[in-house]
C-alpha positions in Angstrom: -41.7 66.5 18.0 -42.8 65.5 21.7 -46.0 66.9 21.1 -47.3 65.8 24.7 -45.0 68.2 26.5 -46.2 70.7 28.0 -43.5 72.4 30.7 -39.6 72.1 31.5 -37.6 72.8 33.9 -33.8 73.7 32.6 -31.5 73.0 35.5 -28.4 75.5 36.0 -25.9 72.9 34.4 -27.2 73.5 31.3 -25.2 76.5 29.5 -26.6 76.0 25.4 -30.2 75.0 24.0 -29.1 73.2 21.5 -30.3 73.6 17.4 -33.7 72.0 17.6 -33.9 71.0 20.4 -37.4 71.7 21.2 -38.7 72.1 17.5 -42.2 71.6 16.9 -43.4 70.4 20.5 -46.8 72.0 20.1 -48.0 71.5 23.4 -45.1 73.4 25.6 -46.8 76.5 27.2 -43.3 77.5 29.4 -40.1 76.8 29.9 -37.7 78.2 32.6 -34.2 79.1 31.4 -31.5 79.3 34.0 -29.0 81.6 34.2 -26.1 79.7 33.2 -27.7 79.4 29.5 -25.7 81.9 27.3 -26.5 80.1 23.9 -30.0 79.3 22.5 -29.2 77.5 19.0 -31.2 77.8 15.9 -34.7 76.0 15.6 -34.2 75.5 19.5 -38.1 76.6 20.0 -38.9 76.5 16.1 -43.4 75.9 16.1 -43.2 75.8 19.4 -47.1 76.7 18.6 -48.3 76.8 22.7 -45.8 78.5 23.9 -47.5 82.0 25.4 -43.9 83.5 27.6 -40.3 82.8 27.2 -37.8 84.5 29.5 -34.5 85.1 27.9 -31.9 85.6 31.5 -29.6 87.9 30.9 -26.7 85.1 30.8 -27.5 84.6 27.0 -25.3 86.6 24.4 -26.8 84.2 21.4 -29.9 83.7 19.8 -29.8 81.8 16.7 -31.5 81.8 13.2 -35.3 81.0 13.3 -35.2 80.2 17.4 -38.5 80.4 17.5 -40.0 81.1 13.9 -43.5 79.9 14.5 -44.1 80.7 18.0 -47.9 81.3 17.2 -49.0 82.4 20.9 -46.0 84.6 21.9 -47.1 87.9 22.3 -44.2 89.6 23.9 -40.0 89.4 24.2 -37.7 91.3 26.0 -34.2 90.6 25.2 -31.4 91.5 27.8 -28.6 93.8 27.7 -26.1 90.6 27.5 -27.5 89.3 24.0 -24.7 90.3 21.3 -25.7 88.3 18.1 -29.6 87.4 16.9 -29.7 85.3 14.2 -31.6 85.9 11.0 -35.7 85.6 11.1 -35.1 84.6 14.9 -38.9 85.8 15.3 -40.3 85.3 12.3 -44.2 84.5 11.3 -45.0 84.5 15.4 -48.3 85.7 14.2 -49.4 87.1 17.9 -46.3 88.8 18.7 -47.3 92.5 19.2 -43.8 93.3 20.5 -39.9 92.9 20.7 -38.2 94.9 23.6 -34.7 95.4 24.3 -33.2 96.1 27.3 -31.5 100.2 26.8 -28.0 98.8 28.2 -27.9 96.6 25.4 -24.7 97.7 23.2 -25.7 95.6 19.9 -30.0 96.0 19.2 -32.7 98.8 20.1 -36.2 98.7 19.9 -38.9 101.3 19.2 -42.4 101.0 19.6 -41.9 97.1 19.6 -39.9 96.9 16.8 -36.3 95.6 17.0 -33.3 97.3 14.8 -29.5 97.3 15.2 -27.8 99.4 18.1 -27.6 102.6 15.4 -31.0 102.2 14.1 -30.5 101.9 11.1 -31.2 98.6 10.1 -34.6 97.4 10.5 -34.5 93.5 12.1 -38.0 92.3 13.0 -41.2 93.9 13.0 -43.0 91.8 15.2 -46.6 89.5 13.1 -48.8 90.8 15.2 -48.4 93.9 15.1 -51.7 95.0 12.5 -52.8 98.0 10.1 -50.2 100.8 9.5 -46.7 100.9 9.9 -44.4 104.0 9.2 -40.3 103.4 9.4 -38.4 105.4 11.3 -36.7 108.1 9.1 -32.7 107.5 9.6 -33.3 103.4 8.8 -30.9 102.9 5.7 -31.8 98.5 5.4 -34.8 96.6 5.7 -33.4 93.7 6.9 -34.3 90.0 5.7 -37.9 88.7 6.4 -38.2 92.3 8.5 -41.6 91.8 7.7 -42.2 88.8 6.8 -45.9 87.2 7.1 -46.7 90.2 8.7 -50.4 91.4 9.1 -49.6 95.0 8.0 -51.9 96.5 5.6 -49.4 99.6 4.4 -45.8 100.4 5.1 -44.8 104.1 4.6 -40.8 104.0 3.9 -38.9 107.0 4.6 -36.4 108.3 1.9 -33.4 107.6 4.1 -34.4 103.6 3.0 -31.8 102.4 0.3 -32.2 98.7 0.5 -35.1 96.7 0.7 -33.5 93.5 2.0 -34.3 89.6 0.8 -37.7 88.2 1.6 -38.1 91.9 3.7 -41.9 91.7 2.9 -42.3 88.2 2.0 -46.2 86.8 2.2 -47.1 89.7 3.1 -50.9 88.9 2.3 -52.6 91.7 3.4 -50.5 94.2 2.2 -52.2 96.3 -0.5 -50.2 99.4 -0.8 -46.0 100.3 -0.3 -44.8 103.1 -1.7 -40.8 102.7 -2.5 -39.2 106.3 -2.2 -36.5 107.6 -4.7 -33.5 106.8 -2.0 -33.8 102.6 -2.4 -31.6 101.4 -5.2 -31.8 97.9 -4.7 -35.0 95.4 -4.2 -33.8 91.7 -3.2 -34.7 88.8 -4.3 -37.7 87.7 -3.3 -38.7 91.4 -1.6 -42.2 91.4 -2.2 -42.4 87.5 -3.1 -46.6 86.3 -2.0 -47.6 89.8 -1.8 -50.8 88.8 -3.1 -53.2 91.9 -2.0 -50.6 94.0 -4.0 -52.3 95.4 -6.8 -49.8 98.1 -8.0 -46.4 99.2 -7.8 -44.7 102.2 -8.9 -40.8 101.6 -8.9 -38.9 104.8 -8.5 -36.2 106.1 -10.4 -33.3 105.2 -8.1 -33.9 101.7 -8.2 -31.2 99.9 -10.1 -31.5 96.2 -9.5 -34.8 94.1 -8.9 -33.8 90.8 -7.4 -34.6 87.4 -8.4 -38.7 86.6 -7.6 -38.9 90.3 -6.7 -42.3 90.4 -7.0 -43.3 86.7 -7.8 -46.8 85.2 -7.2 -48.3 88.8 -6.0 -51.5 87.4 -7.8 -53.2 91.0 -7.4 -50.6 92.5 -9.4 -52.4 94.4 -12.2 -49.7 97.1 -13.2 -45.6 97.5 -13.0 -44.2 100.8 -13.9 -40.3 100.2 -14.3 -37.7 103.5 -14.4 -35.1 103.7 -17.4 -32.7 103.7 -13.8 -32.9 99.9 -13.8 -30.2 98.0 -15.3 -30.9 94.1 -14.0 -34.3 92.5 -13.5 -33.5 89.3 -11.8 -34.7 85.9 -12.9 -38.8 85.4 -12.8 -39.5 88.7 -11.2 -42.6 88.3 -11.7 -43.3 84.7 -11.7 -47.3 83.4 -11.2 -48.4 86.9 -11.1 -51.7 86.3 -13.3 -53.4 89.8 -13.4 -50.6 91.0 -14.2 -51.8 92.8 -17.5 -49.7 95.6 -18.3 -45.9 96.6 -17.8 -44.0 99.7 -18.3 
């Protein structure tokens, strides 16, 4: 919360960013990182709102959970072949953030067109907020990972059949999104999967599906029609919570 700071300097004796240790100080627009930093902690740059660049060196194998959730005004990362563990929703709802690019010696993440996944591709980590419009997965991703998508500004996902889990949160406030179309491979939809969805105004459920998580589908205010397969077996507690067009279910 030192909202009046605007740059840093880390000097080389430094080797972790600590958890939150610049969280929510609004006004930073850069910070150097030295070489000697291999750890940079959860919430470390959480609403860091300013900030427009962030070099990662390649010293650091860690980036923890949320590190820099809220980062309105990044608009690109490149993380470097030395970075072994990322840490759930590291780059979530960074609203300007048109791409995530990893560094081809790295032996634990890819990226394609911006997008970052695991090393084999086939789980789907971050799509980056500002990327916009139409977005189709790669065929050969088996996971969309939790809050992959989270906040983004997509308007339609296309998901291949090779999909069979649609992680927690994976499209969570998604508020522009007004069409997905879940294909016969996914057999599981996580808790709170399309939770805020609100331009969502149908969803066809396919016959694979077995499980819809807790809050599924909750407050997707558009919602006017759920078709649900003689496949599924558990529908998790309020599913469909606040959805108030909802008017008919199959």
């Amino acid at each position: 919360y030192c909202t009046g700071l605007t740059t840093i300097t880390i000097p080389n004796s430094v080797t972790t960013i600590g958890m939150e240790a610049f969280c929510r100080c609004t006004s930073l627009t850069s910070v150097f990182i030295p070489n000697s930093v291999t750890t940079i902690a959860e919430k470390a740059f959480y609403s860091c709102t300013s900030l427009t660049t962030i070099t990662i060196p390649n010293s650091v194998t860690t980036i923890g959970k949320n590190a820099f959730v809220g980062c309105n005004s990044l608009t690109s990362v490149t993380i470097p072949k030395s970075v072994t563990t990322i840490g759930r929703s590291a780059f979530d709802l960074c609203v300007s953030l048109k791409s995530i690019n990893v560094e081809k010696d790295n032996l634990h993440y890819c990226s394609e067109n911006g997008v970052l996944f695991d090393n084999t591709k086939k789980t789907l980590i971050q799509c980056p907020g500002g990327i916009k419009g139409n977005y189709a997965i790669p065929n050969g991703v088996t996971t969309i990972g939790e809050l992959a998508f989270g906040g983004s500004g997509l308007t339609s996902v296309k998901i291949p059949n090779s999909v069979t889990t649609i992680g927690k949160m994976a499209f969570y406030s998604c508020t522009g999104l007004t069409s997905v179309t879940i294909p016969n491979s996914v057999t599981k939809i996580g808790v709170y999967a399309f939770s805020h969805c609100t331009g969502l105004t149908s969803v066809i459920i396919p016959n694979s599906v077995t499980k819809i998580g807790g809050e599924a589908f909750s407050e997707c205010t558009g919602l006017i029609n759920v078709t649900i397969p003689n496949s599924v077996t558990t529908i998790g507690d309020e599913a469909f919570k606040y959805c108030r067009n909802l008017k008919s279910i199959n």
